[in-house]
N, C-alpha and C positions, 0 to 999 in steps of 0.2 A: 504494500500500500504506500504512496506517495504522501510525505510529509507534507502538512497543510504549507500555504506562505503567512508571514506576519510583516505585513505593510506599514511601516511606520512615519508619520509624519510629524515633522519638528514641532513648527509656530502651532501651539496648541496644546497637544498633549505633551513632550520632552520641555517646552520653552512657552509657559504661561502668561503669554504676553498680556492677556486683557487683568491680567491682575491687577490691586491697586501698587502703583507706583514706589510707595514709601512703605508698603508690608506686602515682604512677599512671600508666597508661601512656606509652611514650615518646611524643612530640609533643603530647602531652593540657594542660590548663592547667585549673584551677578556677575555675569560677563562681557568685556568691550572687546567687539570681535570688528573686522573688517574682512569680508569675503572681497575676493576681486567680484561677483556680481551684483552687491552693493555697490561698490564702489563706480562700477558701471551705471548704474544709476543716475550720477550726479557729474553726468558732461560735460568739459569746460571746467569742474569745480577740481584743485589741487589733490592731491590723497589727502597731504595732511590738515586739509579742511574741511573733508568728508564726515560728518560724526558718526562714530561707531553707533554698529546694531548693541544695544541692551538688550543681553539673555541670558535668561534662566535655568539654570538646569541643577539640578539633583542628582548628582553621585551616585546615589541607593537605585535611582532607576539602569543604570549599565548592571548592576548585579541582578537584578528581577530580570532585564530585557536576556542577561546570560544563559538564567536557568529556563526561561523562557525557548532558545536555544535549542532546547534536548526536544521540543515538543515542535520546534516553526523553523522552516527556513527563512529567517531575518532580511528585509529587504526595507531600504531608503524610498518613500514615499512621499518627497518633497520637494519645494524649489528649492531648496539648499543644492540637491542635486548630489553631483562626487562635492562638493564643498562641507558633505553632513560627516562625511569620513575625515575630514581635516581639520574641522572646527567642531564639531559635536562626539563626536567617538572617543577620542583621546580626553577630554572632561569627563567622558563618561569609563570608561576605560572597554570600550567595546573593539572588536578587529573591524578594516575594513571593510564593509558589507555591498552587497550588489544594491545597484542604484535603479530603478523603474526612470526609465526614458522618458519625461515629460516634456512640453515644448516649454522653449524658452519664455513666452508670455503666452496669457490663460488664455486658450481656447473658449469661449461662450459656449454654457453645455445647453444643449438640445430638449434633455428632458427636464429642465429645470430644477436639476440639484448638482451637485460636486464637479467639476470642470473633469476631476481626476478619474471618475468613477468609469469610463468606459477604456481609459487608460490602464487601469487596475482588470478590468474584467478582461482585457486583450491579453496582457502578463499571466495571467493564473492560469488563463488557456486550459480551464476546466477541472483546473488543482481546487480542491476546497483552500481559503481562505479567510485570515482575520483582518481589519483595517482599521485602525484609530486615526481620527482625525477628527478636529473641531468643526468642520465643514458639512458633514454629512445630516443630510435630511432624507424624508418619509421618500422622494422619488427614483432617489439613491437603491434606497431597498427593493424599490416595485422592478427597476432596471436590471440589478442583477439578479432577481428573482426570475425575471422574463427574459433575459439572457444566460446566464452560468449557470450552467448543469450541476456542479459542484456544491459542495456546503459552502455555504459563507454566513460570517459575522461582521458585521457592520456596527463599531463599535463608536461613537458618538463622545468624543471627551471634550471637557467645558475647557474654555481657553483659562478662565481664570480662576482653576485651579489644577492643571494640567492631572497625568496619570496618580489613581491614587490607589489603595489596598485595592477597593472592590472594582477596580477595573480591569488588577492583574489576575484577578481570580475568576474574573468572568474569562479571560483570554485563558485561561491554565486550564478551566474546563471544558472549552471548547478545542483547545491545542490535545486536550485527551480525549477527547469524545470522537479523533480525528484519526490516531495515527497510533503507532505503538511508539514511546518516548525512545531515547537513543542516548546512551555517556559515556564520557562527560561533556557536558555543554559546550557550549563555544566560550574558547579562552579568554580573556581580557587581549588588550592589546600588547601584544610583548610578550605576552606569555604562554609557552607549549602545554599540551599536554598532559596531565601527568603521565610517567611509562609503570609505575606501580609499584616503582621502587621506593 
């Protein structure tokens, strides 16, 4: 049987951006990042006058996304893009992970929910499925219901308080209800597996 995918997307669930400014949530820490596709953004304007993206992220989520691991094959669900493996992974202590193909600026979706979701449903190419993301709405569901053959979970996280216990245990049941587990997980970054010694 074919391991489920786990689609993950930043701005949202890993990086709580709608959170309030001055409390951010508990375990969370700030970071001043400049992606070269930020920085693209702001034409004509110097780097060093570009002001950094403010992000959030949580430590303790690269250890759940690991054990997570043994159950999904772990896949980049964002416009961070390969830029989630250079700025986001190493904070988290995650390896390099494969990146889903998105275009470079948002396609207008069709059935009026998630720009990403027919993106997501071409990649799984009929693997069951988890996906978090703060974007997803009720048309989201009705799409891959009426497209992918496969299981899918469509898992909806608030931006302003990104992934939290009962999210990763909604994903841990459904990564089991999916596949038979496999370990050990996926390493942190830098680090092999153990050989048993």
């Amino acid at each position: 049987m074919s391991r489920p995918v786990l689609y993950l997307d930043v701005d949202g669930p890993l990086n709580p951006y709608a959170a309030p400014p001055q409390q951010p949530p508990l375990g969370f820490s700030v970071h001043r990042m400049l992606p070269e596709s930020w920085i693209a953004q702001h034409p004509g304007k110097p780097r060093p006058y570009v002001k950094p993206l403010r992000v959030l992220l949580n430590p303790e989520h690269g250890l759940r996304l690991r054990e997570l691991s043994a159950l999904y094959d772990l896949v980049w669900a964002t416009t961070w893009s390969t830029e989630a493996n250079e700025f986001i992974g190493p904070i988290l202590d995650l390896p390099d992970l494969p990146v889903l193909d998105l275009p470079a600026e948002r396609a207008e979706s069709s059935h009026g929910g998630s720009w990403k979701t027919r993106y997501v449903i071409a990649h799984a190419a009929g693997r069951a499925f988890a996906w978090v993301d703060d974007e997803i709405r009720d048309a989201d569901h009705s799409l891959v219901k009426s497209s992918h053959p496969g299981s899918a979970l469509l898992h909806r996280v608030d931006a302003r308080v990104g992934l939290r216990d009962e999210d990763f245990a909604a994903l841990s049941r459904f990564g089991r209800s999916q596949a038979t587990p496999i370990s050990p997980a996926v390493p942190g970054r830098g680090k092999r597996p153990s050989s048993g010694r």
